[in-house]
N, C-alpha and C positions, 0 to 999 in steps of 0.2 A: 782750592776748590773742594777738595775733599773733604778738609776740615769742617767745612762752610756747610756743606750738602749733609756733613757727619750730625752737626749742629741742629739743623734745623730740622733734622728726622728726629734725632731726639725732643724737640720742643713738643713735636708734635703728643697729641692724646694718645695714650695704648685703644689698640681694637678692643672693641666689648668682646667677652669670651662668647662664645657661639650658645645659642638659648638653649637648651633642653628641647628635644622634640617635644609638641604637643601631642596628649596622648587621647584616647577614645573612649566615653563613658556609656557605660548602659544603667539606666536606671530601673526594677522591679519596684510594681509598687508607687506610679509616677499620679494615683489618682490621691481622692479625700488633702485634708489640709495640709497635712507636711508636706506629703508625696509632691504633690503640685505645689508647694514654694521652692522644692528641693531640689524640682527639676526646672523649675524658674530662675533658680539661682545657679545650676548648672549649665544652664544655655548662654547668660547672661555674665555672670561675675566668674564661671571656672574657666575660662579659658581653655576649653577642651577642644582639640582637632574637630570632634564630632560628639553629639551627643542622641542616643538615640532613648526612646520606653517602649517597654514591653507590651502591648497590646494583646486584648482577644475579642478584640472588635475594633469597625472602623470609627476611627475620629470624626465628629461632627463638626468640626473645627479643627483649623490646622495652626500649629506654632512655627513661628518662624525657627528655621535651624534645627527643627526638631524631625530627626529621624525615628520610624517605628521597626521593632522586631514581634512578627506575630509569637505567640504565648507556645505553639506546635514545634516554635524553631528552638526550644530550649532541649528539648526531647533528641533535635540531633546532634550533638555533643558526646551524649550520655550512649546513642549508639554508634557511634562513629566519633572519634576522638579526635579525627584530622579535621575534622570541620571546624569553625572559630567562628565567634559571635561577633566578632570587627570591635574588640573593646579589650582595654587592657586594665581599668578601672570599672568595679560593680557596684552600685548599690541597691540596696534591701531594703523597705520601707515597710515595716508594718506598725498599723496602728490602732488606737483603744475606739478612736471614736468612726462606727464606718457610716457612714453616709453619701450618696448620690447625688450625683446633677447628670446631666445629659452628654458632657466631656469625662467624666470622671469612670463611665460605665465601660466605656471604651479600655481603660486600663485595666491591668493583671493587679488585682487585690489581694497580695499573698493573706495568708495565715501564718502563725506562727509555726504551730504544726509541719509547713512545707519548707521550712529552712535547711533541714537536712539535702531533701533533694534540689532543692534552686541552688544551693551553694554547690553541689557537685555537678549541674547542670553549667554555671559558669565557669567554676575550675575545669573541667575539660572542655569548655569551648574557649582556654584561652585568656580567662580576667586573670593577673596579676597581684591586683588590689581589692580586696570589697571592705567593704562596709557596711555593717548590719546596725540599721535604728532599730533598737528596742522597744515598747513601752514599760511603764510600770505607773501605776497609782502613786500618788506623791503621798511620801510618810510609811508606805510599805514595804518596800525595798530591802530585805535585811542587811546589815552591813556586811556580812560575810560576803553578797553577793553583786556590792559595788564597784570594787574593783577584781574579780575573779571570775570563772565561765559559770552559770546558773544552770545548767540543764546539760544532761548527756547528750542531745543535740547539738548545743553548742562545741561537745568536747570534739563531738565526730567532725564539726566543719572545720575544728581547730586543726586535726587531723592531714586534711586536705592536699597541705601542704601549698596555702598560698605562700607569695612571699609578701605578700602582707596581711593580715587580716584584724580590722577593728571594727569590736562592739560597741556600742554608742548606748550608753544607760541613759533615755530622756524620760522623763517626768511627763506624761498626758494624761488631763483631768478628761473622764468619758463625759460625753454633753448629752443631752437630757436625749435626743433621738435617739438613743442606741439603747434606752430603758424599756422594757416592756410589761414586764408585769408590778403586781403592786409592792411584791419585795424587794425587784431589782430596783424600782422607782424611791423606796425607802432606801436600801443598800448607797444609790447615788447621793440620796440628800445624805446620808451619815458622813458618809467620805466626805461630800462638799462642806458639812460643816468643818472638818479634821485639818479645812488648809487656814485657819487660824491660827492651828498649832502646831504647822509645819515652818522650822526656818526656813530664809528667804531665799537659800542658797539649794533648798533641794523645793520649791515653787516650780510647775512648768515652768518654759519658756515659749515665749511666742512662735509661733510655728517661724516665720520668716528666720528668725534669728537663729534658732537651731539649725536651720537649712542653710544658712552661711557659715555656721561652724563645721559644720561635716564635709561641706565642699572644701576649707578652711583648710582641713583634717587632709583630704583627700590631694591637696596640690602641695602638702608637704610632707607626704609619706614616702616617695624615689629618693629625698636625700635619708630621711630615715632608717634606721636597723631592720634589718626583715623581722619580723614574729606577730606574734598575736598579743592586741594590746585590749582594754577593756576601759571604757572612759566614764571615768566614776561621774556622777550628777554633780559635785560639786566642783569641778573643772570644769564642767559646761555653764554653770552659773559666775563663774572667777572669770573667764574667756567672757562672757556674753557682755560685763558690766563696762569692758575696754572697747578702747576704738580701735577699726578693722586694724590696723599693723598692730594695738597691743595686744589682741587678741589672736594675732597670726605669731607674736613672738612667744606667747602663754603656751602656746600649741605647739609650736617647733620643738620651746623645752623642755614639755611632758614628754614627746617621742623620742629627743634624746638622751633620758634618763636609761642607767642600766636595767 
């Protein structure tokens, strides 16, 4: 009987290893066109415990799953350290093109300017992970500055002491509403002619698809090496052209590179 009982325990399938807890996201920056696929895509396809945005008004409209942090509550971290934002992954959205609707006013629209303090406003409330979307004008971008920190800003968040932190180099063309005067309106057409002679691979990308890379980014950085990493334009264009696992195995093996 032993033998028999020994037998057919082994036939059986090994238990699946136990999942990874799900972890809790805050996103800065959830309004204008990324911002809102980013956190579309974080409610949706990240599989997060929770996912909340930073507001400094009330929502005219509510999302399912979608938890709000008022814009005042970032402020107590920074005086009080013991206090936690309920989030163990951040991200930072900021972007070229800003424009409004009546959902969007409602969100925290950083600057870039305020990356210094939002990033230490999350590191002492507790984020583990962030992720900072960049913008840049496509064909501008120096190379020095594609895969390395671009600004003393960035050195000081580097600083921080996440255990993880990724910039995200994305390519946004500014749309004609953000133009105001007759030079900035010239300025936009010259650029828009220049993306004839940008290769394909440093082109935006569609706001959605960039918002599934960064969440992409974001559910594979726990198995990841701690540091600070800087994701050049042309990994986000290499990643975008595969299907969601080629694009999740693209991603895994930039992180695990020394």
């Amino acid at each position: 009987m032993d033998l028999i009982t020994h037998a057919l325990r082994a036939a059986q399938p090994p238990r699946p290893a136990a999942l990874r807890p799900l972890e809790r996201a805050l996103v800065v920056g959830a309004g204008g066109r990324l911002g809102s696929a980013l956190l579309a895509e974080a409610l949706v396809g990240g599989r997060f415990q929770r996912v909340a945005a930073v507001v400094s008004g009330p929502l005219t409209s509510a999302l399912r799953g979608l938890a709000t942090l008022p814009a005042a509550a970032l402020q107590t971290p920074l005086q009080a350290p013991v206090q936690t934002l309920g989030a163990e992954v951040g991200f930072i959205v900021f972007e070229r093109e800003r424009h409004s609707n009546g959902r969007d006013d409602a969100f925290l629209q950083p600057d870039v300017g305020d990356l210094p303090i939002l990033a230490r406003a999350l590191h002492a409330g507790g984020v583990r992970r962030l992720l900072v979307v960049l913008p840049h004008a496509p064909a501008l971008l120096p190379q020095a500055l594609k895969a390395g920190l671009a600004s003393l800003d960035e050195g000081a968040v580097a600083a921080l002491g996440f255990e993880h932190l990724v910039f995200v180099r994305a390519a946004q063309a500014a749309g004609a509403g953000t133009l105001g005067s007759a030079l900035e309106r010239f300025a936009g057409w010259w650029l828009s002619q220049l993306r004839w002679m940008v290769p394909a691979r440093e082109q935006p990308l569609r706001a959605v698809k960039l918002a599934a890379l960064v969440v992409l980014l974001a559910r594979a950085l726990p198995q990841a090496r701690p540091g600070t990493r800087v994701v050049p334009p042309e990994l986000l264009w290499q990643a975008a052209v595969l299907s969601p696992e080629g694009a999740d195995a693209t991603l895994a093996a930039w992180l695990a590179q020394p």
